[in-house]
N, C-alpha and C positions, 0 to 999 in steps of 0.2 A: 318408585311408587307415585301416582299418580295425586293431585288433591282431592279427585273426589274418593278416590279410593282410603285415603289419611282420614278424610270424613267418616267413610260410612265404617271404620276400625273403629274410629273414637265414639261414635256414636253407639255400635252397639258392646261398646265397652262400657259404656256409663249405663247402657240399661241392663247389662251384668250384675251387674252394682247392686243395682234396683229399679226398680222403671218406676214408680212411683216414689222413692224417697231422694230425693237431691240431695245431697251430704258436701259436706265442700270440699272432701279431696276429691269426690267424682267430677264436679265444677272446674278445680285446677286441673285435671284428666284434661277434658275437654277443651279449657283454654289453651293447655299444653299444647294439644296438635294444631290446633288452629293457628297458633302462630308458627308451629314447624309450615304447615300449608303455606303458610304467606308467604314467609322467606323463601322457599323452595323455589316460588311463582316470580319476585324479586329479580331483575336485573344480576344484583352481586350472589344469590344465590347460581343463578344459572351460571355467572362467569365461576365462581369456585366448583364447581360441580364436571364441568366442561373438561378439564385436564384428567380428572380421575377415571371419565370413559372412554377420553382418548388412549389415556395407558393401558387399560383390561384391553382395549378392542386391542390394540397393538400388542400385547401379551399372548391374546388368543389368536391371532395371524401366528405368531410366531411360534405356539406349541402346536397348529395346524400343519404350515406348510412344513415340507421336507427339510433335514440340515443338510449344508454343501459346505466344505470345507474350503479356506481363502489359500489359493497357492501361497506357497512361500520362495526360497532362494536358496542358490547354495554358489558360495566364493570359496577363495582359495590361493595358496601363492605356492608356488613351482620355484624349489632350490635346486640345485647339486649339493653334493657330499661336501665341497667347503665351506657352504651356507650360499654362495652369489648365487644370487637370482640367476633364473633359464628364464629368455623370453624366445617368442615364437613357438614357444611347446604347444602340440594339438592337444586339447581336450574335452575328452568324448564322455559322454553323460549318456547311459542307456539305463531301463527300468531294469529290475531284477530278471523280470518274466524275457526281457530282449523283443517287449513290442515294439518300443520305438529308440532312436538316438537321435541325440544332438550333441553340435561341437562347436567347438569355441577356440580362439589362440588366445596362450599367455602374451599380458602387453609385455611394455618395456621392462616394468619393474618385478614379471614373472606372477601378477596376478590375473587370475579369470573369473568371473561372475556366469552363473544361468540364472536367471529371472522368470518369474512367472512358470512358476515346477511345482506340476500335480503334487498334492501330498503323497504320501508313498515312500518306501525301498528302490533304491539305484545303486549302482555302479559307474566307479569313476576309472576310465585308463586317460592317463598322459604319457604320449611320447616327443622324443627330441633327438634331432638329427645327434647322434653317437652315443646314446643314453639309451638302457634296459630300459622296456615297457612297465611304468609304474601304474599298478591297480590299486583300488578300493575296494571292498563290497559292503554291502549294508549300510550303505551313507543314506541316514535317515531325513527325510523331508516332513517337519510337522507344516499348520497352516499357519500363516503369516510367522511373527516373531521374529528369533535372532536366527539366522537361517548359521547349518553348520557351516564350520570354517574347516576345509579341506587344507592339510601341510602336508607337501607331497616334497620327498627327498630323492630325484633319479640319481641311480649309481650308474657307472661308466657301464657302455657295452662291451662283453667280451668278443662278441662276430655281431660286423655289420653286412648285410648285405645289399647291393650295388644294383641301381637300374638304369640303363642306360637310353635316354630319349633324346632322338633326332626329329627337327621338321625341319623336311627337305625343304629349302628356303625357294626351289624351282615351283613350289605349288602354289606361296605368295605370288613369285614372280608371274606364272601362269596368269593370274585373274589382273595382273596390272598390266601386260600384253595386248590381253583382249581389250581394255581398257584404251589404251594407245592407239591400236590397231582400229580404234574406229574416230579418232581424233583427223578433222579436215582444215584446211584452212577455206573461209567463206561458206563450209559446204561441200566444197567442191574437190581443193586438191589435199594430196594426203599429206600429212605431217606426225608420221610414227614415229620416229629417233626425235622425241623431245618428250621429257617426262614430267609431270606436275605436283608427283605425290611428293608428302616431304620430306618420307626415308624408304624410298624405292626399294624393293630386293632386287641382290645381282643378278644378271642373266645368266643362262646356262646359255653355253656355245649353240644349241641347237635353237634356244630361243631369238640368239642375233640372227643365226639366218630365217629364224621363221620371220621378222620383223623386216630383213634385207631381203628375201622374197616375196613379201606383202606389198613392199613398196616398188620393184622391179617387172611386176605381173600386173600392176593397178591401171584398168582404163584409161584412166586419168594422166599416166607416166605415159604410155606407149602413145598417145595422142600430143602428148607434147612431142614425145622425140618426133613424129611426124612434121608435126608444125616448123619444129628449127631445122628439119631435111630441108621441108618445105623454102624456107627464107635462105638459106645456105644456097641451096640450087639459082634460085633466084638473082643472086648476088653472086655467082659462079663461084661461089668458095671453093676451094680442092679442083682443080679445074681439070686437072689430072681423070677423075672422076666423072667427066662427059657431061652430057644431059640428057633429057628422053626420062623413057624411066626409068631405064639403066642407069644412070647417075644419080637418082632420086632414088633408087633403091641401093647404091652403095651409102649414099648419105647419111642415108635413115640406118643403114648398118652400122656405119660407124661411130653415130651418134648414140646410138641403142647398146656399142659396146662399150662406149664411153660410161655411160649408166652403169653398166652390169660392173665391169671392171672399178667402178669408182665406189659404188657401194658393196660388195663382194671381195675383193682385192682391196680397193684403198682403206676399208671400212669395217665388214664383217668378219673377215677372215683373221686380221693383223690382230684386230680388238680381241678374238677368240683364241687365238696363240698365246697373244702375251696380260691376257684375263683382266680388261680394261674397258668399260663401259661402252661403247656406241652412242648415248645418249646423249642431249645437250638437257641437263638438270636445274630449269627451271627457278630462282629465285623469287621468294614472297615475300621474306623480308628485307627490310636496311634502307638505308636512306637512298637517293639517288646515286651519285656520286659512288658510293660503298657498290650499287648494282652496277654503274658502269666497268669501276675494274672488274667487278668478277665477270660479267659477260666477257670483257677482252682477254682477261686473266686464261681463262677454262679454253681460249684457244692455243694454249703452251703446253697445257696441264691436263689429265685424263682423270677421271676417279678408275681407281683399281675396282675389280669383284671385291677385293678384302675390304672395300671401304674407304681407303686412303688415296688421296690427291698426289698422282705420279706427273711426272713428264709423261706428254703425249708423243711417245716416240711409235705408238702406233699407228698413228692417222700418217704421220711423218714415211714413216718405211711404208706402209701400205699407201702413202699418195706416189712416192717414186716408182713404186712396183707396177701402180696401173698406169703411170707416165712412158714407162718402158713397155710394157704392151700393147698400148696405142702408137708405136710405133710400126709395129707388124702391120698394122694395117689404115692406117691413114701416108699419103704420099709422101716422098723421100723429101721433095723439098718444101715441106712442113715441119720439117724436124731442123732443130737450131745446137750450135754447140752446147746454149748454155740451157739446155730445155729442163734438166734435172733442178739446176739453183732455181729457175724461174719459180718450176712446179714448187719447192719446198718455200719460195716467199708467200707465189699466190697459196699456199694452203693455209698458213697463218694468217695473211689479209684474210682471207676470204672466211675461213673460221671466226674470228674476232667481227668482221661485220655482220654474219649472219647471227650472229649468239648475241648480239646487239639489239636485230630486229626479232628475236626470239625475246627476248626481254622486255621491249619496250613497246613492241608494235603486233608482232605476231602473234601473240599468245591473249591478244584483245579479240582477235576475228577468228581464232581459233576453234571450232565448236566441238560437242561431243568433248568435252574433256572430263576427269573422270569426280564426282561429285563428291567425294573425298576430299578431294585437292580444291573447289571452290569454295568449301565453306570453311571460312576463319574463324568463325568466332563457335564455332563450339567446341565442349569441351576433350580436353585428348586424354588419354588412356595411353601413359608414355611408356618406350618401350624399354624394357628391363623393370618392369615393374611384377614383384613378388603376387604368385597368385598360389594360394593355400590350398591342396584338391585332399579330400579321401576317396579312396575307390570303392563303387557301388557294389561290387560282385565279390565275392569270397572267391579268393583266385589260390585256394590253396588244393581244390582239385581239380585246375589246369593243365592240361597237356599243351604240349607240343602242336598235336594234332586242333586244340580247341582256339589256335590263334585268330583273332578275328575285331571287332568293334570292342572297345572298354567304355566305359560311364564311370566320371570321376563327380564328385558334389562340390560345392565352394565351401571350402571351413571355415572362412572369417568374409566378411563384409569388404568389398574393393573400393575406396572413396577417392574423387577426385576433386579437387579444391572445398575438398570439405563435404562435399555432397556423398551419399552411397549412388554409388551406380551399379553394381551388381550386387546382392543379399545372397548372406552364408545358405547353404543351399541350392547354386543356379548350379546347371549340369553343364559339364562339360566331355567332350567325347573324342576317343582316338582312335589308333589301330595298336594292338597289340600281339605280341610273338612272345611264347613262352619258352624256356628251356631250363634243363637242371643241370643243376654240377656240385661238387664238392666245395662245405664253405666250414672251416674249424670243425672238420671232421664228422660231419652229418652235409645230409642234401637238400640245399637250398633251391629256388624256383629263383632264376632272376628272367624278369623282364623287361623284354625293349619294347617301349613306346614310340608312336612316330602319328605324323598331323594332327597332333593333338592340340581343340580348337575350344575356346570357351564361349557361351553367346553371350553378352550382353545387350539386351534390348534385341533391335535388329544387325544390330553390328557383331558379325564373327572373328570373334578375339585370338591369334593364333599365340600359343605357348611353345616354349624351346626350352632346354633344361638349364641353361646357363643366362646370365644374366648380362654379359657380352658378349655380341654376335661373333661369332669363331670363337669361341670359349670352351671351356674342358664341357662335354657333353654325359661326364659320368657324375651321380649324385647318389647321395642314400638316401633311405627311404625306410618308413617305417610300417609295423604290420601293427591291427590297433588289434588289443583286448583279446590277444591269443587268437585270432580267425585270421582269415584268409586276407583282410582287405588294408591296405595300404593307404600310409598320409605321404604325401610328397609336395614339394616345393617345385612350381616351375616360373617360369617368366615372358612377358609380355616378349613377342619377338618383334614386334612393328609395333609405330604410333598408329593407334587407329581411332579418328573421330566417332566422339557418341551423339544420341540426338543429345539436343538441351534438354539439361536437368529441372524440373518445375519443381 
């Protein structure tokens, strides 16, 4: 109420009274309000006044606007039947109605949190590699507060069923080929049989010769062997071989079969029989010294397809094999008794000095190589590393006939040095073949998966179901919350560089 308004109340309250007789409680009437007026007007009136209309205005905001309810949480720890905790158990939190899911891994100590959960009715399943599907329902979410504490007990499974996923490691290999195959030295001449990456995939036999015909067909090669006809003629090497062009054209034959035989025969062929690299692999790290032996070392020594550092007794047998067929056809008296001991010294010289200039000098001017392998310092995505998937599709009315692409989601968050690099939710995608068979006496569906690849960022993550390479390729797997769709565990099959984490 305003003062003039306190005014003109008091005023025509005393002429209530009587307009004509002043009495003295109508006098203290009057004096009364007037000083309520004053104060009101007052400095410390206005500051005590000031809180009491901030609280009504803030009162009537708040029986005006709408109520929303503050999400709340819901935890929980994940035993078996003896009481020890189960870690890595997937758990899946969907609404009652089944509009949405989310999932989560038990950690170490077999606890899992959701955070920030609509108020509402849900449903909880956790499964674990050999453990019955353990459900909830009705797991109530009020807002904020002590959110509930889920105590989930799995008992053993009495039938597991088994899925079997292969990635063909020829499909890594494939994109690291191409990769190679466009690697030159200066620009100019080719330098495919050397590799950069820092755990290459094996070749497949048909990829050493795709690599040992790249490099026998290249402009670049048949223009050299020209050139050293060329200087041979010149210098009447093989003299046996005339001159004209008739001699310049056996030259250049024998020289060109020298090539073909030395990488074919001495090289592709041997490496492909006894499943032992071709490649000369590159070293990024170690001190000097530590590089020197291995460049000399890795000319005694092959890497197997399996991975493991053998004796190179295949460069060995296939450099005598092509020394003996260059006998058919270069002159009789070019041929020495001791031409085989020579050939198997010069192979080792000559292996140890070029894996030398491959180390120190050549892989400087080397261009085209593949950006993977140049960049050190970001971070990697090491290989055998656990990656959590549920499958997108309820694959419980798959056929046979419906084999084709799968869509699996990430269940838990992939961190590297601490950082998240992919968040629970990124997709990832395969090919999958369904079939049925008899599993504890009912019909189970198992399926095999294969190149099945995860994206993180721009970099394509490939997955293999074993955790070391050649590893048992068979796992279980679990089906969540009685439907079709499946939690499975695979693993990082290659180190693959990410961008930098900001």
């Amino acid at each position: 109420m305003t003062t003039a308004q306190k005014l003109v109340r008091c005023t025509w309250t005393a002429a209530g009274a009587g307009l004509y007789r002043v009495r003295r409680w109508t006098l203290r009437l009057v004096i009364s309000c007037l000083v309520s007026a004053i104060w009101t007007m007052s400095p410390s009136g206005l500051t005590s006044a000031q809180p009491a209309a901030i609280q009504r205005s803030a009162h009537d905001q708040s029986q005006d606007a709408p109520g929303r309810l503050a999400p709340g949480a819901i935890g929980g720890v994940v035993k078996d039947g003896s009481g020890s905790v189960v870690a890595g158990a997937i758990v899946t939190l969907e609404t009652a109605a089944s509009t949405g899911q989310r999932a989560t891994i038990a950690d170490e100590a077999g606890s899992f949190h959701f955070s920030a959960v609509e108020p509402g009715t849900y449903k909880i399943a956790i499964t674990a590699s050999g453990f019955a599907v353990w459900t909830a329902g009705d797991v109530v979410v009020g807002s904020g507060g002590n959110p509930p504490l889920v105590s989930a007990v799995l008992q053993l499974a009495s039938v597991s069923s088994t899925v079997d996923v292969t990635l063909p490691p020829q499909e890594l290999a494939a994109e690291q080929v191409k990769a190679e195959e466009k690697q030159r030295l200066l620009g100019v001449f080719p330098h495919f049989f050397v590799t950069y990456e820092p755990n290459p995939a094996p070749l497949t036999a048909a990829q050493k010769f795709q690599l040992g015909w790249k490099t026998i067909t290249d402009p670049i090669a048949l223009l050299g062997t020209g050139i050293s006809a060329g200087i041979e003629q010149a210098r009447n090497q093989y003299p046996e071989f005339g001159q004209g062009m008739e001699g310049y054209g056996k030259r250049f034959g024998a020289r060109y079969a020298d090539r073909v035989s030395g990488v074919f025969i001495g090289h592709v062929l041997t490496q492909s029989v006894f499943h032992q690299d071709p490649r000369y692999f590159y070293k990024r790290t170690g001190s000097f010294g530590k590089r020197v032996l291995y460049a000399i070392g890795t000319a005694f020594v092959s890497k197997g397809d399996n991975g493991h550092w053998q004796p190179d007794y295949s460069d060995v047998i296939g450099g005598l094999a092509a020394g003996e067929i260059s006998t058919l056809y270069y002159p009789h008296s070019s041929r020495t008794e001791l031409r085989l001991f020579h050939n198997v010294l010069e192979g080792f010289g000559g292996r140890a000095a070029n894996h030398l200039l491959e180390q120190f000098v050549l892989s400087k001017v080397t261009i085209h190589k593949p950006k993977t392998a140049a960049i050190s310092s970001q971070p990697i995505l090491r290989e055998g590393t656990p990656v959590s998937l549920i499958s997108v599709e309820d694959l419980s009315s798959k056929t046979e006939e419906s084999a084709g692409p799968i869509t699996f989601v990430l269940a838990s968050d992939i961190q590297v040095g601490g950082a998240i690099v992919a968040k629970a939710g990124a997709q990832a995608g395969g090919h999958a073949s369904y079939a049925y068979g008899p599993a504890g006496g009912s019909t189970a569906i198992r399926v095999a998966l294969e190149r099945v690849h995860l994206k993180v960022g721009d970099a394509d993550v490939p997955l293999r179901s074993s955790r070391l390479r050649g590893g048992d390729g068979a796992l279980e797997y679990r089906r969540l919350e009685n439907t079709g769709r499946i939690a499975i565990v695979l693993y990082v099959a290659a180190d693959v560089p990410l961008p930098l984490v900001r």
